[in-house]
N, C-alpha and C positions, 0 to 999 in steps of 0.2 A: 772048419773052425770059424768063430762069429768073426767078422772083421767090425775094427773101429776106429776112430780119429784120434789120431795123435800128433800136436801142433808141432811140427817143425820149427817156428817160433810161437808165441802161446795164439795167434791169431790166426797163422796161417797152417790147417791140419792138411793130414796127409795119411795114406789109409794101411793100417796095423793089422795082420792077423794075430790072434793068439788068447792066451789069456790074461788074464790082470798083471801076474807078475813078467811076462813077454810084455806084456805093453807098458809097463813101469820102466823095466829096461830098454827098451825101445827109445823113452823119451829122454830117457837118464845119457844115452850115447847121442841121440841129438843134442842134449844141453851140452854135451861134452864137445862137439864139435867147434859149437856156436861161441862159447865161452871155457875154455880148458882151465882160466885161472880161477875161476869162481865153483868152477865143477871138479877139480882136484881139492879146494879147497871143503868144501862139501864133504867129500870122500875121507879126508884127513879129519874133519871131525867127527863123522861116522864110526872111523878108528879110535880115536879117545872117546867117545860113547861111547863104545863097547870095552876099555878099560876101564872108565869110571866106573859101568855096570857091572865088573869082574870085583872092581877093591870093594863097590860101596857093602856086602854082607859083610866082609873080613876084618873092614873098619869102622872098629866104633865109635873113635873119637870124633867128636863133637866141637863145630864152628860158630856161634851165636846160635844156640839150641837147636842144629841141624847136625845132621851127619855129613862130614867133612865133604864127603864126593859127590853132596847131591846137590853143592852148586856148582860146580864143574859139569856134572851130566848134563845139568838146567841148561848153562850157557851153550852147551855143544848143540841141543836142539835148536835155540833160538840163533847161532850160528846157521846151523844148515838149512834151516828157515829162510834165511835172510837171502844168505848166497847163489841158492840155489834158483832161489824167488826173480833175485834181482836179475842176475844173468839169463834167467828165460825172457824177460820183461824185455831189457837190451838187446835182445834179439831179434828185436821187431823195429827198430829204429833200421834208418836205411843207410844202406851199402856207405854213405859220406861221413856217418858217427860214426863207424865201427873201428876207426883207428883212434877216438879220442874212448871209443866204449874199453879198448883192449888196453890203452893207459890205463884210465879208474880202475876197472879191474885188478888190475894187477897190485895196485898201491891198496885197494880193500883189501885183495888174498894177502897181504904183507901185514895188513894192521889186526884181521880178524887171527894170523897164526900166530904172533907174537903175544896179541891179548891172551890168547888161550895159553901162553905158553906158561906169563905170567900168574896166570890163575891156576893151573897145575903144578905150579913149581910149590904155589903158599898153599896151598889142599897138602901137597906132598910134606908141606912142614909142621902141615897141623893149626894152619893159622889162617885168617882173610886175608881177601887179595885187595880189597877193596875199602877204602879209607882209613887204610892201614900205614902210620908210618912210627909205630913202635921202637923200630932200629935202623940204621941206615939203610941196610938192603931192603926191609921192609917199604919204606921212603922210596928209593929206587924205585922199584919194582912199581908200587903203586902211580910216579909220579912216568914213567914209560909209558903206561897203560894211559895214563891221561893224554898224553901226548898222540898215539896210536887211535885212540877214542875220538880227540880232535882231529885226525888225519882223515877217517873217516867218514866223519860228519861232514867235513868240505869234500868230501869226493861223491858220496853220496849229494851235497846241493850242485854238482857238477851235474850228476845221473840227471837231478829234477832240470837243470838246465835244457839237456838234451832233448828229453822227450819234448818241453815245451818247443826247442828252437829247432826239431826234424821229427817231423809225424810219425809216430810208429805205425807201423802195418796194421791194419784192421780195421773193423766195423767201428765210427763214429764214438759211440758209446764205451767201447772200449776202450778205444784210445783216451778218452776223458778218465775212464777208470783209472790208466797207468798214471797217469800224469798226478791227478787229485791221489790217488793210493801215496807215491813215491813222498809228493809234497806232506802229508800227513805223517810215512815215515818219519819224513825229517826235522817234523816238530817234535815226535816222540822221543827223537835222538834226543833232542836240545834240553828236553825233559830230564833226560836222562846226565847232559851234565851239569842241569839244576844239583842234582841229588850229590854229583861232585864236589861243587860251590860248597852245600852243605855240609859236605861230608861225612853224609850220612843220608840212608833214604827213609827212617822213620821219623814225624814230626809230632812233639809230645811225647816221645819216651826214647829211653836208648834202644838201639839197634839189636834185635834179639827179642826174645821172648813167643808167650803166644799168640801162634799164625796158621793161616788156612793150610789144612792136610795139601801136602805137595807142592803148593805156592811159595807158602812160608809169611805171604802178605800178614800184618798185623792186623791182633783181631782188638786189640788195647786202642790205637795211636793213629793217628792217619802213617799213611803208607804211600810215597812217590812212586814207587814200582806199577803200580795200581795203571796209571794215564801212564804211564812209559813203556808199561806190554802192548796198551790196548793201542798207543797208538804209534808202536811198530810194526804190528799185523795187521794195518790199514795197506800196507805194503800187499798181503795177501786177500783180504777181503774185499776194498776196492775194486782194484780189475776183477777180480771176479764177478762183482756185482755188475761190471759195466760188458761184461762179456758176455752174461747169460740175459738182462737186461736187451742187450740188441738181438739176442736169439728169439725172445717173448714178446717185446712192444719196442721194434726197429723203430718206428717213428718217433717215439717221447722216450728214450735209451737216456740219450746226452743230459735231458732233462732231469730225467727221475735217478739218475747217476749224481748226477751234480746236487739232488737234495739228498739224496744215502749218503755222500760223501760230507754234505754240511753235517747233517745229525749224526755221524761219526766223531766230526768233529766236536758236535757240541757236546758227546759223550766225554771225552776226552777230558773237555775243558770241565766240565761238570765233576769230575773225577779228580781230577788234578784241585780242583778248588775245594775240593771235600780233605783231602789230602793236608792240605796248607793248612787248613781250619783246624785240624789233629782228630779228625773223624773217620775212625778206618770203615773200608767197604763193610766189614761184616763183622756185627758186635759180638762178642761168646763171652 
């Protein structure tokens, strides 16, 4: 069988037989070793994945011109995204953060099952979960979520503390990646309780209407979600760039990292400033 690397933490590999799905799982029980509260947390929304992807044919009712479970399935990928993401990332910081890493963790796995829990409960009522405060529980429910929202955005600028204040494991360039990735995160977060503040995330029309296949982003009105995807999977693209970067051009890695991560950045801003203006990404 071919053998091949699979990071122990995402910088430090270690050598796999098998095939794609052996080596998916392979690294899915390293994450799980290294991080249990963010890789069960992972797994528990892979379970309501696959619930929301059992209701969403059966249900047809309708949330701001969606079908009710298909922001619940949304948010379960951009959870396991996240979690999954960040706990392998923590993994590489050394042996003296891993008791403040096994804190945040735990208080992330506490705010991402609760949000979801929230947003399942108003799917299951047939209503949003999200700048919703219609009735009291309505209130409730949405004003938790905000609370849980902010719990995580400070644990997450905790994450970005760490990596800057103990080197994670790796090649130069990579570790720039984690660091600028995390910090971009946490601007997208902050994005994201802009849309809060608002209470609402389309600018120039109400919340609803026509929006890109699968996204849902407005094709009418600028759209906040827009700068607050892109610039949560800086989390993902980042280190990546900074990893494969020192695999290709070791010497100018940190450099040509550190301009990928600006012009990320300035996509971001470019986006979000399109947004504010009432200019959605993509006119129809």
């Amino acid at each position: 069988m071919e053998t091949v690397l699979i990071a122990a933490s995402f910088a430090t590999p270690v050598a796999v037989a098998g095939s794609w799905p052996q080596r998916a799982r392979a690294a899915l029980r390293v994450l799980h070793r290294a991080n249990p509260a963010l890789s069960w947390t992972g797994w528990l929304n892979v379970a309501l994945l696959l619930l929301a992807l059992a209701l969403l044919p059966f249900d047809q009712r309708q949330v701001t011109g969606a079908l009710v479970w298909l922001k619940p399935l949304k948010f379960c990928l951009s959870v396991i995204a996240f979690v999954w993401t960040l706990g392998w990332l923590l993994a590489d910081l050394p042996a003296a953060a891993q008791r403040a890493v096994r804190r945040l963790s735990a208080g992330i796995a506490v705010s991402m099952v609760l949000e979801q829990a929230a947003i399942f409960v108003q799917a299951g009522r047939g209503t949003t979960s999200h700048y919703n405060n219609a009735t009291a529980l309505d209130g409730i429910l949405f004003g938790l979520m905000g609370i849980f929202i902010m719990l995580n955005t400070v644990l997450t600028a905790w994450a970005v503390y760490l990596v800057w204040r103990h080197r994670p494991h790796g090649s130069a360039g990579y570790v720039w990646g984690v660091r600028l990735g995390l910090l971009l995160f946490l601007v997208g977060s902050v994005l994201g309780g802009m849309m809060i503040g608002l209470n609402q995330h389309t600018v120039g029309a109400p919340d609803g209407g026509p929006g890109l296949p699968g996204l849902g982003w407005s094709t009418r009105a600028g759209d906040l979600r827009v700068a607050h995807f892109l610039g949560l999977h800086a989390l993902q693209v980042v280190p990546l760039l900074g990893w494969w970067l020192s695999r290709a051009v070791p010497r100018r890695a940190v450099l040509l990292t550190s301009l990928g991560a600006l012009a990320y950045a300035g996509l971001v801003g470019t986006l979000f400033a399109q947004a504010v203006a009432g200019v959605p990404l993509w006119a129809r």
